[in-house]
N, C-alpha and C positions, 0 to 999 in steps of 0.2 A: 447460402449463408455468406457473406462479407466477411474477407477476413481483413481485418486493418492494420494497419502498417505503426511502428511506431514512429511518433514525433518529437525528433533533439531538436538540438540546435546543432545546424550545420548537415539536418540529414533532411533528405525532402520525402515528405507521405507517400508517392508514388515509387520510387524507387526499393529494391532490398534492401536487407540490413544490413550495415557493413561491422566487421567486429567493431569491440568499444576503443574509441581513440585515444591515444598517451598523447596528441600533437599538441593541448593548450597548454599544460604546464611542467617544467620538468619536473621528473620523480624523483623522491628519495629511493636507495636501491632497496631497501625495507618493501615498499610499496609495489615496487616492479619486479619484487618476491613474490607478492599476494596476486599480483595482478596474472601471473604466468601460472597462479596453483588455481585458477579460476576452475572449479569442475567445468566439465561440457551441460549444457541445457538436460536438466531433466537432475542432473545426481544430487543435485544441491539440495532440496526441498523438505529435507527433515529438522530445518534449523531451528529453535530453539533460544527463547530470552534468557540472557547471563545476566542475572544479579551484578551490579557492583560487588567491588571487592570490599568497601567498608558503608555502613550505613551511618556514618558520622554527619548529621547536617542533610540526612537525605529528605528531611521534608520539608526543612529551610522554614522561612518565619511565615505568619499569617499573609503579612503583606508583599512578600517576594512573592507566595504561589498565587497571588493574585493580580500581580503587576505581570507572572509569567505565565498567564494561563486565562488572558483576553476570551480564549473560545468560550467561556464557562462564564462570562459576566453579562449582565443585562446592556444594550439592547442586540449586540453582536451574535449571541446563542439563541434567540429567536429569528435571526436573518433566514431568511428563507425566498427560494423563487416559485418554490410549491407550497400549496396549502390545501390542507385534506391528508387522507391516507395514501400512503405509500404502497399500502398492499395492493392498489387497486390498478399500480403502474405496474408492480412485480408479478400478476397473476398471471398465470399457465393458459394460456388461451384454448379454446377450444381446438380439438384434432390434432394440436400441434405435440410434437416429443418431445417428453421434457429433456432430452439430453442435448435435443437441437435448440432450445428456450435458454438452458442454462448457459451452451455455447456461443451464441448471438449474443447473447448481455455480457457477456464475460470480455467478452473482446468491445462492445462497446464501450463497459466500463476503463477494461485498460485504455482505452481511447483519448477517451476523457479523463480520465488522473493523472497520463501522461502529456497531457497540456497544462495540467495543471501544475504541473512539477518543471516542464519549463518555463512558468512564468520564475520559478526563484532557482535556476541553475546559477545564475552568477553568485548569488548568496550562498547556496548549498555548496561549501568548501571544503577542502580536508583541515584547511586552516579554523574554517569558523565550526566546524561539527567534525571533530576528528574520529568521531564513533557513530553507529546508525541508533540512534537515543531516543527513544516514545516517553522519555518523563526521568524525574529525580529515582535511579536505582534502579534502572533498564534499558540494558542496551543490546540491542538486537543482533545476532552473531551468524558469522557464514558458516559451512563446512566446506573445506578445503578439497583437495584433489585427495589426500591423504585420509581424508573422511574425518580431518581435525578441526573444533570449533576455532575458528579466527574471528578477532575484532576487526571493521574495515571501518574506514571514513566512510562518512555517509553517503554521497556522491558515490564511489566506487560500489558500495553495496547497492544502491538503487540501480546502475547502470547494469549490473549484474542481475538483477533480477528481470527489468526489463529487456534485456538481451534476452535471458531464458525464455520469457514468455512470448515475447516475440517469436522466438522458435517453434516453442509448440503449438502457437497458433496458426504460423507456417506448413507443420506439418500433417497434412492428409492423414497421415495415422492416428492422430490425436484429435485434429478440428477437420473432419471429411466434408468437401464442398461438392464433390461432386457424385451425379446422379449414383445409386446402386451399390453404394459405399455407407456400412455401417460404423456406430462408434463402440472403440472396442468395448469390454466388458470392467476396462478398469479406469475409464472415464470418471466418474463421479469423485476417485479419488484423485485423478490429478487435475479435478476441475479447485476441490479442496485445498491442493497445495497450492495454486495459482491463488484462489482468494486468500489465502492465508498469510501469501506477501506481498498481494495490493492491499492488504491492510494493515502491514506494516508499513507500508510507505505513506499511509494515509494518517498513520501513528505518529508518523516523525513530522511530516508536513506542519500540521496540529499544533507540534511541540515545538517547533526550530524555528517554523518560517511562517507562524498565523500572520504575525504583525506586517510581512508585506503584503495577503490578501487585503489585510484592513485601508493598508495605504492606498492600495485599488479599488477599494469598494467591494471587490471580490467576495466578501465573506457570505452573502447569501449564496450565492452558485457554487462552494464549497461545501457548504454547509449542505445545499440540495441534494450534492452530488452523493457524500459520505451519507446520510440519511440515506436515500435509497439504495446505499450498496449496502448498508447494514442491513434493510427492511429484505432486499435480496438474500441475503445471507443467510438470514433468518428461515426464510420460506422454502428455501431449497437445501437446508441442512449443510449448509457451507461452513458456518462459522461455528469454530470451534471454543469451547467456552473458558478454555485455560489462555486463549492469548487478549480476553476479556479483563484479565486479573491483575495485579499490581502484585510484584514479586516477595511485598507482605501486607498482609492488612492492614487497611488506613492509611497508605500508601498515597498518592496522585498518580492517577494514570489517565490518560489520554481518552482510551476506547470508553473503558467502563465508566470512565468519569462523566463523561458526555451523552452515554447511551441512560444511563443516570436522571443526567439533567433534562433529556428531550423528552423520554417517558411522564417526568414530569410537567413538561408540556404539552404533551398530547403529541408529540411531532410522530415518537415512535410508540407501539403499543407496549402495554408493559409485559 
């Protein structure tokens, strides 16, 4: 199995990972609090959507959730670079383990998201996303060293998770590459936690930063990519159905709102 390396800016594919860098801009000492309570890889993974503190304005007018939520309108929510089922890329092939299937896609996927999230690192700011936000009235929270939920700018909380994941895919105890080396027994669940915040990332993407795919053209190959990690998700019991929900009814939300709208196209099954 390949295990893949993550892709910043400033770090090369081939090389380890170096911790996350404070060198582009200075910090507030607030920040260089949060950045030092970083749990080590693995402790963080119970995190948990925080409701906003007030639900004043939190579903804004017809035509703001529409001027702010490009993915959901016609011709951009049809973009696609696959056509047909998705089940049929995500299927368990013959002979093979499913733990070794789920392992191989897992790190592909992170792969793949994580180019996809350098394409808008200069965007993704603690200036312009001061919180990691999937939509009006959720925003996505760390646990701290202390085992405390903290808010992080989005940048810092992404950097943070792909640091972790990176790790554990690094680690032979967790992702076994070599011969005569099994995975442990509590795999599935931190195969679980791993998707649970490459879809968070893939939540905030969505919501902060659609409009620079669109400037790219990019919005089919996003679009591809999220479709088949949900159809994966799906198939291998990854996806958990509480981070599907908007923190109340009738709400906008990113995952559900999309997975919504593509069922209604045929993209994903319903």
């Amino acid at each position: 199995m390949g295990i893949g390396s993550r892709v910043n800016a400033g770090r090369s594919p081939s090389r380890p990972a170096a911790p996350p860098s404070n060198t582009q801009q200075p910090q507030h000492p607030q920040q260089q609090q949060q950045q030092m309570s970083q749990p080590p890889p693995g402790s963080g993974y119970s995190n948990a959507p925080l409701p906003r503190g007030s639900s004043n304005g939190a579903q804004g007018t017809k035509g703001q959730q529409q001027t702010e939520r490009l993915y959901l309108c016609l011709p951009f929510v049809k973009a696609a670079l696959v056509k047909g089922n998705f089940k049929t890329i995500v299927a368990l092939p013959k002979y093979v383990d499913v733990n070794e299937w789920v392992a191989v896609n897992l790190v592909d996927l992170f792969n793949n998201l994580n180019l996809f999230y350098s394409v808008v690192t200069e965007f993704c700011t603690v200036e312009n996303n001061p919180t990691m936000s999937a939509g009006p009235g959720m925003d996505y929270t760390w646990i701290d060293a202390s085992r405390k939920r903290v808010k992080l700018p989005a940048p810092q909380y992404i950097d943070y998770v792909l640091t972790w994941v990176e790790g554990l895919i690094k680690d032979e105890a967790v992702f076994p590459t070599k011969a005569g080396r099994e995975f442990s027994p509590n795999f599935p669940s931190v195969a679980r936690h791993i998707y649970t915040q490459l879809l968070r990332i893939f939540a905030h993407l969505y919501h902060a930063h659609y409009d620079v795919y669109l400037h790219l053209s990019m919005e089919g190959h996003l679009n591809s990519l999220f479709a088949h990690f949900l159809t994966f998700g799906r198939e291998f019991d990854l996806l958990e159905p509480k981070e599907c929900r908007a923190p109340k009814e009738g709400w906008p939300f990113v995952i559900g709102d999309l997975m919504d709208a593509w069922r209604g196209l045929g993209i994903l099954e319903a």
